[in-house]
C-alpha positions as CSV (number, residue, x, y, z in Angstrom):
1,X,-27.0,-15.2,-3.3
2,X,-24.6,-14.3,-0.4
3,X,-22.0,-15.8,-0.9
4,X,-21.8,-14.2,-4.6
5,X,-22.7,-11.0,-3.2
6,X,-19.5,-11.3,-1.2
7,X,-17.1,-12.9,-3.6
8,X,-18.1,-9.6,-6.1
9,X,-17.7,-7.0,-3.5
10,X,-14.5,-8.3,-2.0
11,X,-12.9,-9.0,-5.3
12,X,-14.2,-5.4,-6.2
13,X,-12.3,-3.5,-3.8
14,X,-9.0,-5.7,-4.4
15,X,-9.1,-4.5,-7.7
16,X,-10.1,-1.2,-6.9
17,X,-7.3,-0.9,-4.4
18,X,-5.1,-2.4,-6.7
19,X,-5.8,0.2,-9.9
20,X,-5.5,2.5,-6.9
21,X,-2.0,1.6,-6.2
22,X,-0.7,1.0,-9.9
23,X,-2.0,4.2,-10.8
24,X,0.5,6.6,-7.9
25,X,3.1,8.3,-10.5
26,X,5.6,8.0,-7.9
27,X,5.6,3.8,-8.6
28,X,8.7,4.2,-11.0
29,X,11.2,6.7,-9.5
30,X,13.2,5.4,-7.2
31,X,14.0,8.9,-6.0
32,X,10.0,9.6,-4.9
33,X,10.3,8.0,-1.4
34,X,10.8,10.1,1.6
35,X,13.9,8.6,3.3
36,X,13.7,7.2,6.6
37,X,16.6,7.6,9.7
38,X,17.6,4.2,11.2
39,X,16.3,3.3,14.2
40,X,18.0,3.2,16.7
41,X,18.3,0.3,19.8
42,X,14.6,-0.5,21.1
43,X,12.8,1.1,18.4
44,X,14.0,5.1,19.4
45,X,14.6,7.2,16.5
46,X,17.9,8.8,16.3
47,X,19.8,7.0,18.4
């Protein structure tokens, strides 16, 4: 009984999470993602 308990709850919330994801509007545009500044040596931004 546990182990289907866990097997239905797990594959719950990976579909869950994945209807989650599929449904953002910004999944298509290419233009929708913030841009990010290089790092720079060691991690440091800006450098």
């Amino acid at each position: 009984m546990i182990d289907n308990l866990s097997l239905a709850l797990t594959h719950g919330l990976m579909l869950l999470a994945a209807f989650l994801l599929l449904r953002r509007p910004d999944l298509d545009r290419e233009d929708a993602a913030p841009r990010e500044k290089k790092r720079g040596r060691w991690g440091k931004r800006g450098a």
